[in-house]
C-alpha positions as MATLAB code, in Angstrom:
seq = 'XXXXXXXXXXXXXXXXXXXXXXXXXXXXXXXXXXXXXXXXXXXXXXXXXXXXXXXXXXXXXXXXXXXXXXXXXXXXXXXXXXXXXXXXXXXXXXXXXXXXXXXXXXXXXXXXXXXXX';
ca = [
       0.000    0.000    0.000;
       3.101    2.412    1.213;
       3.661    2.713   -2.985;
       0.799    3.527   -4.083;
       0.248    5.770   -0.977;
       3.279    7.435   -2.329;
       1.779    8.843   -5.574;
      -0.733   10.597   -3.622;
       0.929   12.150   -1.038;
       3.694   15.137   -1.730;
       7.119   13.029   -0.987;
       8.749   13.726    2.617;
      11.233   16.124    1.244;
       8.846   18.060    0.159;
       6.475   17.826    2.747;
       9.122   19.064    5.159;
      10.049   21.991    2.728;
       6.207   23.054    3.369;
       7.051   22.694    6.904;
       9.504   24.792    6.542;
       8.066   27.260    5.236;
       4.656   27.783    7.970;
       2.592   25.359    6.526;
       1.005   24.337    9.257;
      -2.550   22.346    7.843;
      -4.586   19.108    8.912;
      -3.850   16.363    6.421;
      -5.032   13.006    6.020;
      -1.499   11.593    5.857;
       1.492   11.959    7.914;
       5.371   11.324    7.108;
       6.655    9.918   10.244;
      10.625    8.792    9.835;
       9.967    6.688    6.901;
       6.758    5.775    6.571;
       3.392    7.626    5.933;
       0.583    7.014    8.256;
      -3.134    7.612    8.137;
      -3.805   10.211   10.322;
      -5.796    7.895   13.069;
      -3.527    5.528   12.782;
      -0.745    7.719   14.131;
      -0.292    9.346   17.453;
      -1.574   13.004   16.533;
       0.684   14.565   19.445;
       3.831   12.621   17.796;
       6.755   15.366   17.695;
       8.284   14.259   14.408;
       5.071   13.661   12.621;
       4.758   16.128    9.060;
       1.567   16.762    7.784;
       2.066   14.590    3.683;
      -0.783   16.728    2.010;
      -2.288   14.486   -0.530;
      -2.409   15.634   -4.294;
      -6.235   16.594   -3.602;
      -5.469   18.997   -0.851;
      -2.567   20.941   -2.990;
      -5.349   21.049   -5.571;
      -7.432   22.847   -3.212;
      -4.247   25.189   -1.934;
      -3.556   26.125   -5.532;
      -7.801   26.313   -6.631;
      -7.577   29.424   -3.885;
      -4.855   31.063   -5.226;
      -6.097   34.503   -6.536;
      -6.742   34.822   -9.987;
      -4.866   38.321  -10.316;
      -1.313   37.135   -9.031;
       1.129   37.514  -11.549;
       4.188   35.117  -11.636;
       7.153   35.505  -13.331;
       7.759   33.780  -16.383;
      11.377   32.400  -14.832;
      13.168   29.502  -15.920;
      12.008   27.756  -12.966;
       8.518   28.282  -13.069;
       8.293   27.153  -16.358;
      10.451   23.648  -15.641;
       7.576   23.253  -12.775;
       5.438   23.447  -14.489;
       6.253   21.634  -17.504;
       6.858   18.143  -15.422;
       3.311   19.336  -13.423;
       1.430   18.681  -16.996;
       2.962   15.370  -17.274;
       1.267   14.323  -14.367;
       3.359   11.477  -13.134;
       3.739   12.848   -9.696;
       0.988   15.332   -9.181;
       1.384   15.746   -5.169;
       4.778   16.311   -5.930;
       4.225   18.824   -8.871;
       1.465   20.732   -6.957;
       4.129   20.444   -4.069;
       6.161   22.248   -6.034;
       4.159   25.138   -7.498;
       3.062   25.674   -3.952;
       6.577   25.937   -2.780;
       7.720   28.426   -5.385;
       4.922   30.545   -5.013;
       5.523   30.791   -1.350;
       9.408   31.294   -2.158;
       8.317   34.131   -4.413;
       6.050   36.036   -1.978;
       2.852   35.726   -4.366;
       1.597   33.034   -1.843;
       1.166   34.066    2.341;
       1.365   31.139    3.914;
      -1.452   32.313    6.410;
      -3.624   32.583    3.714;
      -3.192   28.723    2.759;
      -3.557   27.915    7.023;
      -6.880   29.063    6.839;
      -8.242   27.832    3.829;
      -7.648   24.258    5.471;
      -7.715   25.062    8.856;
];
């Protein structure tokens, strides 16, 4: 189950880079060392536990984004996005966009607490 429970959660790298970075959200799925747990199945008040938001709840990060943000057309962006449309790791992908946008400052991290808060 782990594999296939790995294509639809953002990878622990990433999820720690979210971390990282404030995100501080709910998520069905937790990295804990190596393995990801369903969230009852894991001691919620586990220190090391990172939330591994599912490919579904990036969607919903990135389907609240405002409309009017404009992002650079960088190098980067673009080389996100292209391996985003291929869709062979879309937690990862969405992951991804959410990170750079953060990085960038067209993202508060606040903002995305809320929404799934």
């Amino acid at each position: 189950m782990q594999s296939k429970l790995n294509k639809q959660v953002a990878n622990k790298e990433l999820s720690e880079k979210l971390w990282e970075l404030g995100i501080r959200v709910d998520s069905l799925f937790y990295h804990c060392e190596d393995t990801i747990y369903f969230h009852e199945d894991i001691n919620l008040l586990a220190a090391d536990k990172i939330p591994a938001l599912t490919s579904s709840e990036l969607g919903f990060i990135l389907a609240n984004i405002p409309d009017d943000i404009e992002v650079p057309a960088s190098e980067e962006y673009m080389n996100i996005c292209k391996e985003a449309v291929s869709m062979k790791e879309e937690a990862n992908d969405r992951a991804r966009i959410v990170i750079y946008l953060i990085e960038q400052g067209l993202v508060k991290v606040d903002e995305i607490n809320k929404q799934l808060n």
